[in-house]
N, C-alpha and C positions, 0 to 999 in steps of 0.2 A: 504494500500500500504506500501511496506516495506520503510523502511529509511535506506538505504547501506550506509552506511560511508566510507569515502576512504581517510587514512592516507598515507602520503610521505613517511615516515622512521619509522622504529619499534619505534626507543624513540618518535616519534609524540604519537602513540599508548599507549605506554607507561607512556606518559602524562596524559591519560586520566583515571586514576585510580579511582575508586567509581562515576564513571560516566556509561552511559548507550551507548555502545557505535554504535549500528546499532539493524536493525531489519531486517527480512525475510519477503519475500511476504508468502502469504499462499502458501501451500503444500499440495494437495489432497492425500487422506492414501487412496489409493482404493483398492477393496480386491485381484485383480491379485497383489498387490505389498506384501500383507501381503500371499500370496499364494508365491508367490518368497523366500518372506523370510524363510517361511516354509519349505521351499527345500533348503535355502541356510545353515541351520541352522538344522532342524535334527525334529523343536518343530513341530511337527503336531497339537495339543490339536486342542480337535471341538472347543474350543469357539473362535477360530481364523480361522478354515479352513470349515467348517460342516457349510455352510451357512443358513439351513432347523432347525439343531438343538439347533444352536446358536439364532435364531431368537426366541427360547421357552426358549432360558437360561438366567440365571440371567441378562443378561444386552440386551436384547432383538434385539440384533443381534450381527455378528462375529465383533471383538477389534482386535486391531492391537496387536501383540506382545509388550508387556513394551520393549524389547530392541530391536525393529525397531522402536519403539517411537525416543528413544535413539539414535539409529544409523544415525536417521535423522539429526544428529549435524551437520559433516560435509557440509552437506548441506543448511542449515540455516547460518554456519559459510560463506559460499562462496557466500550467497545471502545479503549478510550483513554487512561485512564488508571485504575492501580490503587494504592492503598495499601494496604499489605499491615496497618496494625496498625487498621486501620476495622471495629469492629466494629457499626456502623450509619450510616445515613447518610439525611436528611429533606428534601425540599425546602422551602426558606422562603420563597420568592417570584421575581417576578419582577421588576427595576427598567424593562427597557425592550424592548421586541418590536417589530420591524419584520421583513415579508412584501413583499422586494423583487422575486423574481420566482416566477412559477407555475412548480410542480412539476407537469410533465405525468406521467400513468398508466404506468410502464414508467421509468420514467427512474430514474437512480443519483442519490443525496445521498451527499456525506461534512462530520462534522465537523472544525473546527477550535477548540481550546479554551485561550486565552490567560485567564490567573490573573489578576486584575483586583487583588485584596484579601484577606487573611486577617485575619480577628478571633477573638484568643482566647476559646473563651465558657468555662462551667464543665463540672469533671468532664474536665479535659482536649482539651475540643474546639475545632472551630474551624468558625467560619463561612466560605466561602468564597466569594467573585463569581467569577461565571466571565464570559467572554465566548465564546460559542459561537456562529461563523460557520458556518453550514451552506450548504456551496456544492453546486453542480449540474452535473453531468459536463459537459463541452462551453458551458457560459453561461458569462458573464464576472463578471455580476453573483452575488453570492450570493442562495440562495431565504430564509433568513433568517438575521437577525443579533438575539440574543438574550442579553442579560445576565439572569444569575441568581443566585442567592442560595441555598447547597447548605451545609447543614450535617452534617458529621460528626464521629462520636466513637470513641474507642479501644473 
C-alpha cells in the first residue's frame, strides 16, 4: 500500500530534504496502455506491441516502453505525495534516467520518491529534485530510477 504524504506548504516539503518523502500504490502497465502509448508516440517496435512475437523474444513477452515506464511519474507523483497550498506545479527537466529492468505487459510498478533538493525560486516557489525509484512487483532490481526537477508554486 502506498504511503501519500501530505504536506501544508511547499517549505513543509521542502523541509524534508534527503528524506523519503511518499510512495505510490501499485500501477498495472497493461498492454492496451503500452498499445496507447504506441499510438500516442509514433514507437510501434514488436517487442512492445506484436504480442505473439514478443512472447518468443528476448524477454518472453511484450515490455512496456522505457518512456511510458517514465511517463508514469506524474502519476506516482499524485498518488504520493500532496501539498495542499500548490497551486500549480511544471516539470523542469530531467538530471539523470536509467531503465534497469523490462516492464513486462501485465505486471504492477510502484513509486518511490526521496526529496533530493529544494531551491527557492520567485513568487514563492520552489524547485524540487526528486529521486523517483520505480520498482516492479516480485524483481529485485528497480524498472527505473529517475531524478527530476519539478517545480511548484502557491
Amino acid at each position: 500500500m502506498g504511503r501519500m504524504k501530505i504536506f501544508e506548504t511547499l517549505q513543509d516539503m521542502a523541509d524534508q530534504v534527503g528524506n523519503e518523502i511518499g510512495a505510490s500504490d501499485w500501477i498495472t502497465v497493461t498492454q492496451e496502455k503500452i498499445n496507447l502509448f504506441a499510438e500516442a508516440t509514433g514507437d510501434h517496435q514488436w517487442i512492445h506491441v506484436d504480442v505473439e512475437r514478443a512472447k518468443k523474444g528476448p524477454f518472453g513477452a511484450p515490455i512496456a516502453h522505457g518512456f511510458l515506464t517514465l511517463s508514469l511519474l506524474p502519476e506516482i507523483w499524485g498518488k504520493a505525495i500532496k501539498v495542499n497550498q500548490t497551486g500549480m506545479g511544471v516539470n523542469y527537466g530531467l538530471n539523470h534516467v536509467r531503465f534497469m529492468s523490462p516492464v513486462p505487459a501485465g505486471s504492477k510498478v510502484r513509486g518511490k520518491i526521496k526529496l533530493l533538493a529544494a531551491e527557492p525560486l520567485d513568487k514563492g516557489g520552489f524547485q524540487y529534485t526528486y529521486e523517483t525509484t520505480i520498482e516492479l512487483d516480485g524483481v529485485a532490481k528497480p524498472a527505473c530510477v529517475a531524478e527530476s526537477l519539478v517545480r511548484r508554486y502557491p
